[in-house]
MARGU-206409 format. One record per residue: x, y, z of N, C-alpha, C in turn; residue in one letter; residue number from 1. Coordinates in nm, 3 decimals. Each point is the difference from the previous one (the first is absolute). Layout:
REM MARGU-206409
n.X,n.Y,n.Z,ca.X,ca.Y,ca.Z,c.X,c.Y,c.Z,r,k
X,Y,Z,X,Y,Z,X,Y,Z,A,NUM
...
//
This chain:
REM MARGU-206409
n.X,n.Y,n.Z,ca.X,ca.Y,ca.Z,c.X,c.Y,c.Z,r,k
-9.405,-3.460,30.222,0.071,0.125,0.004,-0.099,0.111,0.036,X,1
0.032,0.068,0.092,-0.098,0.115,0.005,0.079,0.098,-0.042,X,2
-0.147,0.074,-0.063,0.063,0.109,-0.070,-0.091,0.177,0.091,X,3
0.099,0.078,0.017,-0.032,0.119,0.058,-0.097,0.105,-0.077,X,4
-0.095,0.017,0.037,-0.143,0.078,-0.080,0.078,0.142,-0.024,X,5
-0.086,0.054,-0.123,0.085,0.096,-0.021,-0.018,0.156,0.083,X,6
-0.081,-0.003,0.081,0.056,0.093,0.108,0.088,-0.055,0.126,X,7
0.014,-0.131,0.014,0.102,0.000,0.048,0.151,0.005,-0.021,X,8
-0.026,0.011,-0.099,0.169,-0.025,-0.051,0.079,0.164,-0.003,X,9
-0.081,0.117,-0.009,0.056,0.136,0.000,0.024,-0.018,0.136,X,10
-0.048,-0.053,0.094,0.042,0.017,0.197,0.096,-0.060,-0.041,X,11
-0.004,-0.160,-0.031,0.159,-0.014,0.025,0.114,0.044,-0.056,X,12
0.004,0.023,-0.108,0.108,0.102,-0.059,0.023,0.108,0.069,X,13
-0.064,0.092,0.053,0.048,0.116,0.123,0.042,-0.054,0.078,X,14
-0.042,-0.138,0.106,0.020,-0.036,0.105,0.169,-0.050,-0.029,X,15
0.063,-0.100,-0.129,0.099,-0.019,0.009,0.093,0.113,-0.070,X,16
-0.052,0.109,-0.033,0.083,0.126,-0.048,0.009,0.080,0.133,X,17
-0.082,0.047,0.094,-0.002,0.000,0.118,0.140,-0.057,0.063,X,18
0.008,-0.097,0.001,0.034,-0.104,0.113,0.172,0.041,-0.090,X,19
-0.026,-0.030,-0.127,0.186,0.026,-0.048,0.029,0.082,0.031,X,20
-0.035,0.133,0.016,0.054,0.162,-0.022,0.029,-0.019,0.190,X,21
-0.117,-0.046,0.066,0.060,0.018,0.146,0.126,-0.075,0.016,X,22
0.094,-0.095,-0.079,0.131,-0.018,0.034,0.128,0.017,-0.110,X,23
-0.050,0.139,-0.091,0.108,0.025,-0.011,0.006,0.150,0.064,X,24
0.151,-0.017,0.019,0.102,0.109,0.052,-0.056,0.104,-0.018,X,25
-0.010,0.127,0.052,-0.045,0.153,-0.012,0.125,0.008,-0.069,X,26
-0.010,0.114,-0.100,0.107,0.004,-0.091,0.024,0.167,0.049,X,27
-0.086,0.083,0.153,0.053,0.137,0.032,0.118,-0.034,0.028,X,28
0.039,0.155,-0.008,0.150,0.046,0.043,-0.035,0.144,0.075,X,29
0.078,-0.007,0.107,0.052,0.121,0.060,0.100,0.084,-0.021,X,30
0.061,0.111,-0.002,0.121,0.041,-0.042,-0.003,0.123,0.096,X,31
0.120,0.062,0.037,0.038,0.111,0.088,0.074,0.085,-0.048,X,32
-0.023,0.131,-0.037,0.143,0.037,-0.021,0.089,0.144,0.065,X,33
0.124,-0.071,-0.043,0.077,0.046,0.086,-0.001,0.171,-0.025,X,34
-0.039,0.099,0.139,0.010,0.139,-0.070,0.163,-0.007,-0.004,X,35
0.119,-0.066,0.068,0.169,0.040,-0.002,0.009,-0.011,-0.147,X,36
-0.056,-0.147,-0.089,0.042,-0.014,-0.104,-0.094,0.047,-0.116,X,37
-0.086,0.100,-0.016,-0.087,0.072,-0.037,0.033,0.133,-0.082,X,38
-0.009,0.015,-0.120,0.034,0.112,-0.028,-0.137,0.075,-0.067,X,39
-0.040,0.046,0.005,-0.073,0.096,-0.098,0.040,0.147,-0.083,X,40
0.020,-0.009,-0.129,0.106,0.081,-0.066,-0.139,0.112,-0.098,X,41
0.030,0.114,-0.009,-0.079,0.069,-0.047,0.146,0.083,-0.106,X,42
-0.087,0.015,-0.141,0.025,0.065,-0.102,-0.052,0.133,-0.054,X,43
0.031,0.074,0.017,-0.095,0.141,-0.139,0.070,0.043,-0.061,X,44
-0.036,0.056,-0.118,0.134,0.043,-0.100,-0.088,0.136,-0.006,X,45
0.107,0.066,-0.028,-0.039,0.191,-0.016,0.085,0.052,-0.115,X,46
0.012,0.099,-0.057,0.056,0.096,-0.113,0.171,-0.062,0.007,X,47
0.061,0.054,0.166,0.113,0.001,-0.011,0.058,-0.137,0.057,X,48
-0.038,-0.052,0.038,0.071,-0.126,0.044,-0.150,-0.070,0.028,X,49
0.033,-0.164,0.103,-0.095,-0.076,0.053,0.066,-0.022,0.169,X,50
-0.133,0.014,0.048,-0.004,0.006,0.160,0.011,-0.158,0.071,X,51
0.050,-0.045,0.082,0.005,-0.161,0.011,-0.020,0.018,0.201,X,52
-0.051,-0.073,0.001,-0.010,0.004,0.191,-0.123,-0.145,0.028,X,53
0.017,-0.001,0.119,-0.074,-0.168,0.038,-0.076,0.070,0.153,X,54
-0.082,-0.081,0.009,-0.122,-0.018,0.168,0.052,-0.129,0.035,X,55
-0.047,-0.004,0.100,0.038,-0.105,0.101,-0.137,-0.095,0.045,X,56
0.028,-0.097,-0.031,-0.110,-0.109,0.057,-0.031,-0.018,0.127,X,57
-0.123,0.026,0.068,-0.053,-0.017,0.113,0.000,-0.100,0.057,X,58
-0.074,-0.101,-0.068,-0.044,-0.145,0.042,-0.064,-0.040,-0.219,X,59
-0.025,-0.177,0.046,-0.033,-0.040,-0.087,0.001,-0.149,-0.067,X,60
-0.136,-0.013,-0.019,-0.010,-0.180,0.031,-0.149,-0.020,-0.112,X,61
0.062,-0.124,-0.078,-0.101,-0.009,-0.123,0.030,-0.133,0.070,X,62
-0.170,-0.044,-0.036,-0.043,-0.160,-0.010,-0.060,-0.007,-0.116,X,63
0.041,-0.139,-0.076,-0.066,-0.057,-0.119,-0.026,-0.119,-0.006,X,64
-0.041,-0.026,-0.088,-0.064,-0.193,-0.051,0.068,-0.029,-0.092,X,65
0.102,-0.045,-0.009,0.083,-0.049,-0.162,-0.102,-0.064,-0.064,X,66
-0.076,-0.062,0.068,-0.126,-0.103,-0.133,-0.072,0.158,-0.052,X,67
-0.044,0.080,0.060,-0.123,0.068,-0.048,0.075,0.137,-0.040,X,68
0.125,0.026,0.047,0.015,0.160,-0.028,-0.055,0.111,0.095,X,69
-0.117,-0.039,0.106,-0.027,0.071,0.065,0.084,0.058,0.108,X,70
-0.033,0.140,0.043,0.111,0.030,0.081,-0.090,0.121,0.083,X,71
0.095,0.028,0.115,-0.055,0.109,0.106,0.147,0.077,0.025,X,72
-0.026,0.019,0.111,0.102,0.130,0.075,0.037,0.115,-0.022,X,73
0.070,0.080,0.019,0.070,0.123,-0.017,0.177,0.021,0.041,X,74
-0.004,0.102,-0.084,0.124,0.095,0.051,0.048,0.115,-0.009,X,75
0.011,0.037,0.086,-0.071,0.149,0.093,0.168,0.030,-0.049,X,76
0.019,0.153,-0.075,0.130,0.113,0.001,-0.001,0.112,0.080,X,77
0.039,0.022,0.076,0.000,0.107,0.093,-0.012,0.156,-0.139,X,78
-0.065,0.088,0.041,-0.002,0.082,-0.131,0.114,0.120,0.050,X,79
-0.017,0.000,0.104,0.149,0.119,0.049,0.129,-0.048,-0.020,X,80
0.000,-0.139,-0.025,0.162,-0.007,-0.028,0.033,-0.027,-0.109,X,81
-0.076,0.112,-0.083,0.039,0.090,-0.190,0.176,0.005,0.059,X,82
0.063,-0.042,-0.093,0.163,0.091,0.028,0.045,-0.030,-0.122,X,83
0.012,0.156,-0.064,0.064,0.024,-0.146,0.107,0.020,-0.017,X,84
0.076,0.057,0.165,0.150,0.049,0.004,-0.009,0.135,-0.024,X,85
-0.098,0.068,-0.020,-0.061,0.196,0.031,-0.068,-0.051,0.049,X,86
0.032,0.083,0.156,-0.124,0.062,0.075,-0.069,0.100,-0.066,X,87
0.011,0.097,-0.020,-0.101,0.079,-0.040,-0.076,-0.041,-0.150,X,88
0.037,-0.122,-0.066,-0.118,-0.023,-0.121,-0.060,-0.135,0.088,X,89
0.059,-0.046,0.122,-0.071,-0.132,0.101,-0.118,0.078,0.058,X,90
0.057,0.139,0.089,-0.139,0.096,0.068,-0.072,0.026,-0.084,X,91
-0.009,0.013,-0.160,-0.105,0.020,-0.097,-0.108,-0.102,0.003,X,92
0.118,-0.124,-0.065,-0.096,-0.127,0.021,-0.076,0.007,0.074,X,93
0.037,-0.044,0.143,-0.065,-0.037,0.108,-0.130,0.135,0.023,X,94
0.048,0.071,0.005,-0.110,0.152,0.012,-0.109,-0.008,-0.095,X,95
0.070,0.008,-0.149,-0.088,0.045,-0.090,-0.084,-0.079,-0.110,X,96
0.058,-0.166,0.010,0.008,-0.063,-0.088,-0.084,-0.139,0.086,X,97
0.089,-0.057,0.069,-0.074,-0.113,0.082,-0.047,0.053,0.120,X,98
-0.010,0.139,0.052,-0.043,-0.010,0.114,0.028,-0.102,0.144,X,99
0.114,-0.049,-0.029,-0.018,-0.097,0.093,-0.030,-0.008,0.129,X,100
0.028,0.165,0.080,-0.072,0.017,0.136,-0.141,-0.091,0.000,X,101
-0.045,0.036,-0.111,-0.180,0.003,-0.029,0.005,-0.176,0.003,X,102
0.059,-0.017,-0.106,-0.016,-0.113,-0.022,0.134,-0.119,-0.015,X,103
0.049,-0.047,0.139,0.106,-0.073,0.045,0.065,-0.108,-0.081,X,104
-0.121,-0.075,-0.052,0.068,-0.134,-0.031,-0.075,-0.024,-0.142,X,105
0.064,-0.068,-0.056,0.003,-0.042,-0.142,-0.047,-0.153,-0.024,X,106
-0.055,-0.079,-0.063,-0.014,-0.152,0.014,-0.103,-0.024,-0.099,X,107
0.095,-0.116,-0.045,-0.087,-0.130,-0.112,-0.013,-0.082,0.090,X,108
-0.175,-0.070,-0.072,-0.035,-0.141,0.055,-0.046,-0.050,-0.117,X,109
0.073,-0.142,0.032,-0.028,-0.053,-0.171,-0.112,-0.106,0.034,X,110
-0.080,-0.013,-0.092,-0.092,-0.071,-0.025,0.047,-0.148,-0.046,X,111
0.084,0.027,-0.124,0.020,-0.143,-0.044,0.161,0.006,-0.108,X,112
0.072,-0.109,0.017,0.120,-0.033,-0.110,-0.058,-0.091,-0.146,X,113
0.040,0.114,-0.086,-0.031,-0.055,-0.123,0.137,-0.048,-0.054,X,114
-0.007,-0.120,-0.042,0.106,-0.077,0.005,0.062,-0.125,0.070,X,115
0.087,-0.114,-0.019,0.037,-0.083,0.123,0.083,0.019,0.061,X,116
0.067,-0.015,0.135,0.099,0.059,0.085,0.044,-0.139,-0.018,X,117
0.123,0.006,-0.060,0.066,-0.171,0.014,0.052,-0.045,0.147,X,118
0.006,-0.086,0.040,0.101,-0.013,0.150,0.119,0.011,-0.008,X,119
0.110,0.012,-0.117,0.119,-0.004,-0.096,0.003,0.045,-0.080,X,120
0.132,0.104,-0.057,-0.001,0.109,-0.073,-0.059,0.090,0.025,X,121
-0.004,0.086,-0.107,-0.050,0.127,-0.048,-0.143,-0.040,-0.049,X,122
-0.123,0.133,0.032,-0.099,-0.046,-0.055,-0.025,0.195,-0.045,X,123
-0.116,-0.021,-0.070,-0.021,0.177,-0.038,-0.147,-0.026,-0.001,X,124
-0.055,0.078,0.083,-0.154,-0.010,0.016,-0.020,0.157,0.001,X,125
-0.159,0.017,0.009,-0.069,0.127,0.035,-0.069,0.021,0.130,X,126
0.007,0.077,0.080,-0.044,0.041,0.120,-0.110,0.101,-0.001,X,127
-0.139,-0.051,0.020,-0.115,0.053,-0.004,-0.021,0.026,0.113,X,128
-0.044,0.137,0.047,-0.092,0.044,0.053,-0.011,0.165,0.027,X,129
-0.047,0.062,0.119,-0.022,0.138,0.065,0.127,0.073,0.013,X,130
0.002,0.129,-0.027,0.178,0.068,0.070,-0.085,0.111,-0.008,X,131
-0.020,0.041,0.191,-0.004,0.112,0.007,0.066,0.078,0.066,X,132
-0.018,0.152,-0.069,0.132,0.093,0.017,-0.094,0.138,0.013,X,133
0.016,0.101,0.114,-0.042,0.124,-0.020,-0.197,-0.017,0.037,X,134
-0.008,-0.055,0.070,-0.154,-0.027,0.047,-0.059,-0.033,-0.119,X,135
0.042,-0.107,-0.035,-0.103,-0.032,-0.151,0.081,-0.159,-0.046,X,136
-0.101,-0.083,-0.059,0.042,-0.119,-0.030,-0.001,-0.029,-0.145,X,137
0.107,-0.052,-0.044,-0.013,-0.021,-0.164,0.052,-0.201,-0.019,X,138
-0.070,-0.048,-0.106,0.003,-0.127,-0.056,0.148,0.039,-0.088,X,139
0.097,-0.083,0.033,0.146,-0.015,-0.079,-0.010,-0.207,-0.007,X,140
0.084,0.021,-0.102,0.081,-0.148,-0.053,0.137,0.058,-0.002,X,141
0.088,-0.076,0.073,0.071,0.023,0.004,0.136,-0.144,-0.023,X,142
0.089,0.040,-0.154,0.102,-0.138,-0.018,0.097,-0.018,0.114,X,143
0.024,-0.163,0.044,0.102,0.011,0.120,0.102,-0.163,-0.078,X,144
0.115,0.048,0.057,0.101,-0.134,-0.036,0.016,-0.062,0.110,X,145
-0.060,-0.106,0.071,0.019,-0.047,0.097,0.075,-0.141,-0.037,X,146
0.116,0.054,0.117,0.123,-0.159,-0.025,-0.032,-0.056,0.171,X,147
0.006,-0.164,-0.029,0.003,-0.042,0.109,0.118,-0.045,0.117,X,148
-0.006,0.051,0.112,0.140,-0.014,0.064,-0.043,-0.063,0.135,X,149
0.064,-0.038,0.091,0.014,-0.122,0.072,-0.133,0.058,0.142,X,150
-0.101,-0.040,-0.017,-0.070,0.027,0.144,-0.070,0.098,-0.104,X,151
-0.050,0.057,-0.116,-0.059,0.098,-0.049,0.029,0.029,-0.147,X,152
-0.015,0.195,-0.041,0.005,-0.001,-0.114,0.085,0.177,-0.015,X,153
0.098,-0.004,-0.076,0.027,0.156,-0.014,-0.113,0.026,-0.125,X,154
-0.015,0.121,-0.024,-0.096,0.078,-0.103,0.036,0.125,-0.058,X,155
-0.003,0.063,-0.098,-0.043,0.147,-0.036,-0.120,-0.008,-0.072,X,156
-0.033,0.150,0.068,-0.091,-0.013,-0.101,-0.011,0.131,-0.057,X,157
-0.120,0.092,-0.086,0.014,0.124,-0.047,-0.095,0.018,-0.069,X,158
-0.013,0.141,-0.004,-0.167,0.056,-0.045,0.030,0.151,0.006,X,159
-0.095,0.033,-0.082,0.028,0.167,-0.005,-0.119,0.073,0.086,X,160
0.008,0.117,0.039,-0.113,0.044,0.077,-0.026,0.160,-0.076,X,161
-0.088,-0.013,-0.082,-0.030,0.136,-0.061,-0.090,0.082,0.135,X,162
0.081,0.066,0.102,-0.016,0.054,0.089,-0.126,0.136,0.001,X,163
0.046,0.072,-0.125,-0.135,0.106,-0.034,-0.084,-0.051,-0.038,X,164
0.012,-0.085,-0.095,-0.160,-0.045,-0.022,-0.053,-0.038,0.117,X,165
0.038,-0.074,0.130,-0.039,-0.086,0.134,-0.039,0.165,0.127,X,166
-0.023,0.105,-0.057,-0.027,0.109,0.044,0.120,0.087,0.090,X,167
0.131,0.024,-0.018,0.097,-0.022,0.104,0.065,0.093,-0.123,X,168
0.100,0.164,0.078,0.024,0.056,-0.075,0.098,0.046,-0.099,X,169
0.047,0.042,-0.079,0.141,-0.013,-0.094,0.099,0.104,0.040,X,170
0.065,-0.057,0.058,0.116,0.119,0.053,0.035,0.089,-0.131,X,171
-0.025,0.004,-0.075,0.118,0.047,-0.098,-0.055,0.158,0.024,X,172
0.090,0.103,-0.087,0.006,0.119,0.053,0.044,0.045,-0.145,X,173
0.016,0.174,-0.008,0.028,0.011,-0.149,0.126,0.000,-0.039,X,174
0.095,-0.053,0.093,0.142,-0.021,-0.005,0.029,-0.181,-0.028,X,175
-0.088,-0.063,0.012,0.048,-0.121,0.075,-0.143,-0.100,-0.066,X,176
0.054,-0.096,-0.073,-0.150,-0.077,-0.052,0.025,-0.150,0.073,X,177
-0.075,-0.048,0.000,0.000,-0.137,0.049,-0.113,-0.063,-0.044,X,178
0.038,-0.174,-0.018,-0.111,-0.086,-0.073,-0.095,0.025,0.106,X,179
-0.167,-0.035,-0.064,-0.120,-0.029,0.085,-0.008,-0.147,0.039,X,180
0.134,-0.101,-0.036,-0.008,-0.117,0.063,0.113,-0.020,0.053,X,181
0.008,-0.104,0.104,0.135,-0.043,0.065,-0.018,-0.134,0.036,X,182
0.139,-0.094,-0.097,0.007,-0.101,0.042,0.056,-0.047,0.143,X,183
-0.054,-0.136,-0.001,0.017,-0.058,0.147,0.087,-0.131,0.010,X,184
0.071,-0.022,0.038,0.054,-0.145,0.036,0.067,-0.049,0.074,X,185
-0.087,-0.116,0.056,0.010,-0.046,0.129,0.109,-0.162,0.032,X,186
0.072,0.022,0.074,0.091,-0.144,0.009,-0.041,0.009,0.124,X,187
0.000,-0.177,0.034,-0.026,-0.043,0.133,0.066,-0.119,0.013,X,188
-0.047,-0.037,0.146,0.029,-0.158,0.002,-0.083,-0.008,0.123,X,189
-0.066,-0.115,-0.045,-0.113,-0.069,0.059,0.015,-0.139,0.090,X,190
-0.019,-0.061,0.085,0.022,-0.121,0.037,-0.138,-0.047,0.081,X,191
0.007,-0.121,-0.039,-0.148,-0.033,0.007,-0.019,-0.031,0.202,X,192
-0.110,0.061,0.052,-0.074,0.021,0.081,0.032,-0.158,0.108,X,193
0.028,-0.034,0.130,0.059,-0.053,0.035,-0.167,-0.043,0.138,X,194
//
């Protein structure tokens, strides 16, 4: 019987750990999503009532690793298409608040899904990474319910954006108060990359 010296035996263990991992399956995924079926919904609540209006999705495409959680891409919100249903508290926004002349587009890129994305059912994970807004980048986690549907996945997801603290200014006035945060939430539908 020969027996393998003991520096040889750490080579072969890489060599046949090596050799397994090169045939299994890449476990990436691509996904696309749709700006038609895209909503992005914005919230602020003020003294006398709460303000409700949505942006519109540009483009937008996350790749991940179901084995690892790792993930890339973006998705870009057009920042001019604020619509609260007032124009004149939309010309605030856009003027005084997001600037959006200045600064057009809006977009998370996630780093990584914390959590498993099942291929069936409903799954509820966290969405890590960058969302920047207003020439400046901030680290969010953000919870998403992703259900799986035929060729892909629908999702929401949601996160709050404490907007003054992120340097960006508070409309409110001495008539008129409004929160320093505004929630966000996003429905999509995604279908995986072809």
């Amino acid at each position: 019987m020969i027996r393998p010296s003991r520096f040889l035996l750490p080579q072969l263990v890489c060599t046949v750990l090596l050799a397994a991992d090169a045939s299994i399956p890449a476990q990436e995924t691509i996904l696309r999503m749709d700006p038609a079926q895209t909503k992005v919904e914005f919230t602020l609540g003020d003294v006398l009532h709460t303000v409700h209006g949505t942006f519109r999705l540009k483009q937008g495409s996350i790749r991940f690793d179901m084995a690892t959680g790792k993930a890339s891409g973006e998705l870009v919100v057009d920042a001019a298409s604020g619509d609260s249903g007032s124009g004149a508290r939309d010309r605030r926004m856009h003027a005084n608040v997001l600037e959006s002349a200045r600064y057009p587009e809006i977009a998370f890129r996630p780093d990584r899904v914390e959590g498993r994305v099942a291929p069936e059912g409903t799954s509820d994970v966290r969405l890590h990474g960058i969302f920047a807004i207003h020439g400046a980048e901030h680290e969010i986690t953000m919870p998403a319910t992703v259900q799986a549907i035929e060729g892909g996945y629908s999702a929401t997801a949601h996160f709050r954006v404490p907007y003054v603290e992120w340097g960006m200014k508070n409309p409110s006035t001495l008539f008129l108060r409004v929160n320093d945060k505004v929630e966000i939430v996003i429905h999509t539908v995604a279908k995986a990359a072809r």
